[in-house]
C-alpha positions, 0 to 999 in steps of 0.5 A: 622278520627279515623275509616278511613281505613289505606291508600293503600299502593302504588304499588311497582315494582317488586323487581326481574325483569325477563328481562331487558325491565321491567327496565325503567332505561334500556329503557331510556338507550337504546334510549340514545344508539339509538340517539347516534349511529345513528347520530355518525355513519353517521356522521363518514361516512360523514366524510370519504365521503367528505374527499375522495371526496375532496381529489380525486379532486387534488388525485389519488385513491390511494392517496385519499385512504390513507388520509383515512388511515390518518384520521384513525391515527388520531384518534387512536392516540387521543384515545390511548393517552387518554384512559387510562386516561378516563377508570379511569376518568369513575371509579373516577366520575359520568358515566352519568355526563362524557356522558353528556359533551362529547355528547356535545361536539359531538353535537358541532362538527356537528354543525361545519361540518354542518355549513362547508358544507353549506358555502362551507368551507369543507377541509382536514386539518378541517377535520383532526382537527375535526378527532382528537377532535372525538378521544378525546371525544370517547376516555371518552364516550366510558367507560363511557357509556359502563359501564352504563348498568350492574349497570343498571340490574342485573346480571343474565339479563346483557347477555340479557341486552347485546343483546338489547343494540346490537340490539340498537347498530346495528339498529343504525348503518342501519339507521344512515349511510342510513340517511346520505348518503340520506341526504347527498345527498339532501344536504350536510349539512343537514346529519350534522344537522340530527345529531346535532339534535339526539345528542342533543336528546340522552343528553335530555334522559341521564336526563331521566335516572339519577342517576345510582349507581356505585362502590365508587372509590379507593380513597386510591390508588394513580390514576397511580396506579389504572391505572397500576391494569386497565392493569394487571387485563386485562393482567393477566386474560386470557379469558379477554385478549384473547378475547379483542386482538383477537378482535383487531387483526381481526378487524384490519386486516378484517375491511373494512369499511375505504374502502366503499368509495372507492368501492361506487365510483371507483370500484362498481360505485354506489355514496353517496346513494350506500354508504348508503347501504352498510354501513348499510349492516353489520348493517342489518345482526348483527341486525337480529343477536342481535335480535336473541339473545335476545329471545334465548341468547347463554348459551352453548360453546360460546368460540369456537363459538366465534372462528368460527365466526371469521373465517366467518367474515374473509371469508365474508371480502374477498368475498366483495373484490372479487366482483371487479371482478364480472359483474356490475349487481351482483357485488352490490348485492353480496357486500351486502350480503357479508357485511350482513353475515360480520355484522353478524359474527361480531356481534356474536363475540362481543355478546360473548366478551363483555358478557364474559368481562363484566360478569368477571370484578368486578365493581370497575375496569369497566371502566378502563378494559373497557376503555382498551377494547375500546382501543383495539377496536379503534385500530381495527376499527380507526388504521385498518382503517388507515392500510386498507387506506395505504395498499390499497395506497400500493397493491390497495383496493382490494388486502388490503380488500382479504388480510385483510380477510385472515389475520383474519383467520390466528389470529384466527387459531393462538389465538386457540392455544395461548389462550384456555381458549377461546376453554374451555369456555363453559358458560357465568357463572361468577366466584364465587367472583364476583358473590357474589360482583355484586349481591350487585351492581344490579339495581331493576326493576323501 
């Protein structure tokens, strides 16, 4: 009708979210974060469980502890060979599109596990098999994912945004090592099941969050060449360089996470459901952490700050290898502590890291500087576990955990002088180019 008011205008989102949670793209992002690492995380201590377990029926402790080291190798060599060419895949194509199918493939693999402990069919080679194709397939998910959330929000949120997804990250890494050690055992094989199940959960919410816009690729550069600009841009900028081998060369040394088993059930003497525990510790002291964090976000000398948290994460890595030395009743409880404050120092130190390598990348190079900075993780985490396990078949686990701690200490006294564009870096403000290119590329509250 011609005197029928105009139709109201349908409510719009705000346009300039103040924080991260107000986009409902982020919200799904964080739950897809949340299924994944759950069931990754227990999965991959299962893993090494079984592994020692098998490998200490025909094994001594020190032999068991070096197929730990060996499953490690394994899958730092599958993702070292691979990473380079994955963090260019996660630049030239759909980044959910990747974490789709390599979630699939996650879920295949514990269907597998699952289906070997319940028929009783578990053994080392399955598992070295089955170590790599889980190298492989972080090796693409990896870049993939991690490069999601800063064209999720925009940019003056992503150190807030980086502190939620931590939060995500470690409330994963408490919860999915206690389920599967619980799980476990009830039944081996129903701690597979859980995460075949949360895997599939995280790619049903990879639909939710859909589209994501991402920077068009450089088509015009032949893809070894834009391999090749990945690796200098991280070589010759040298906050992002230090930053990401500081990481690599700590963790490599301080990780003792290849050890737990070990201490649960040789020195500590505390089985599967002590296991839980202390897998879950450093995830309970980097959750308080992330939380932190996300209502006081870190704003002034986060270079230095970074330093002296290394420096704790090494000094708490060697009080957990002294509790061999304590009385039976306190040794647990000071295991868990030292592995909360361990947690803690970690997660402060990668707060600062990835917030200063996310926020100095331009978006059209994410994924291949954060494909090198997955790398750099992998070697920490997967070759420090393969140093740990032959360092401990060497010196005993002990000596390797206090020996790696120390270690880190020397890195980080080291990179104080050799880098001090981390000493000098006093905020999380972004160069003044990439400032201008990233406001275009942020993401409106929906």
């Amino acid at each position: 009708m011609e005197n029928d008011p105009p139709p109201e205008p349908k409510h719009l989102p705000d346009p300039t979210p103040t924080h991260p949670l107000q986009i409902s793209t982020f919200r799904a992002y964080l739950v897809v974060r949340l299924c994944t690492i759950v069931s990754a995380s227990g999965m991959r201590l299962i893993v090494a469980w079984q592994a020692y377990n098998v490998a200490r029926e025909t094994m001594s402790t020190a032999g068991a502890a070096a197929q730990l080291g060996l499953i490690g190798l394994i899958q730092f060599v599958a993702l070292f060979l691979l990473t380079p060419l994955a963090g260019l895949v996660a630049d030239r194509f759909k980044r959910t599109r990747i974490a789709k199918v390599t979630l699939s493939m996650l879920l295949a693999v514990a269907a597998v596990l699952a289906m070997a402990s319940y028929e009783g069919w578990i053994s080392l080679p399955l598992i070295f098999v089955l170590a790599a194709v889980l190298g492989a397939v972080r090796a693409f998910q990896a870049p993939a994912i991690g490069s999601l959330a800063p064209n999720i929000v925009p940019p003056l949120l992503l150190p807030r945004a980086i502190a939620f997804s931590s939060i995500i990250w470690q409330t994963g890494s408490i919860v999915g090592p206690a389920i599967a050690g619980y799980a476990y055992a009830v039944q081996p094989h129903w701690a597979y099941l859980v995460s075949a199940l949360l895997f599939g959960l995280a790619l049903i919410g990879l639909f939710v969050v859909g589209h994501v816009p991402q920077s068009p690729p450089q088509k015009d550069r032949h893809p070894i060449r834009q391999i090749v600009d990945g690796l200098n841009y991280v070589r010759t900028n040298r906050l992002v360089f230090g930053a990401i081998t500081l990481d690599l060369f700590a963790v490599l040394l301080a990780g003792t996470t290849a050890l737990l088993p070990v201490y649960a059930r040789d020195i500590l003497h505390v089985g599967s459901e002590g296991l839980g525990q202390l897998a879950a510790a450093p995830g309970i002291g980097a959750g308080l952490t992330a939380l932190w964090f996300s209502f006081w976000p870190l704003k002034h000398n986060v270079g230095p700050k970074m330093m002296w948290a290394v420096v704790v994460f090494g000094l708490a890595t060697m009080l957990f290898g002294a509790t061999a030395f304590l009385p039976a009743s306190n040794a647990l409880w000071v295991a868990l502590a030292a592995m909360a404050v361990w947690g803690s120092a970690d997660m402060f130190s990668v707060f600062v890291r990835q917030s200063l390598i996310q926020i100095h990348t331009p978006d059209a190079m994410r994924g291949r500087v954060s494909s090198v900075s997955m790398l750099s993780i992998s070697a920490s985490n997967e070759l420090g576990e393969a140093e740990s396990g032959f360092l401990a078949a060497l010196i005993g686990p002990v000596g390797a955990v206090i020996a790696g701690g120390a270690g880190a200490i020397v890195v980080t006294l080291a990179w104080l002088r050799l880098f001090p564009e981390l000493r000098y870096a006093r905020s999380f403000d972004p160069p003044e180019d990439l400032h201008e290119k990233r406001l275009e590329g942020g993401l409106q509250a929906s």
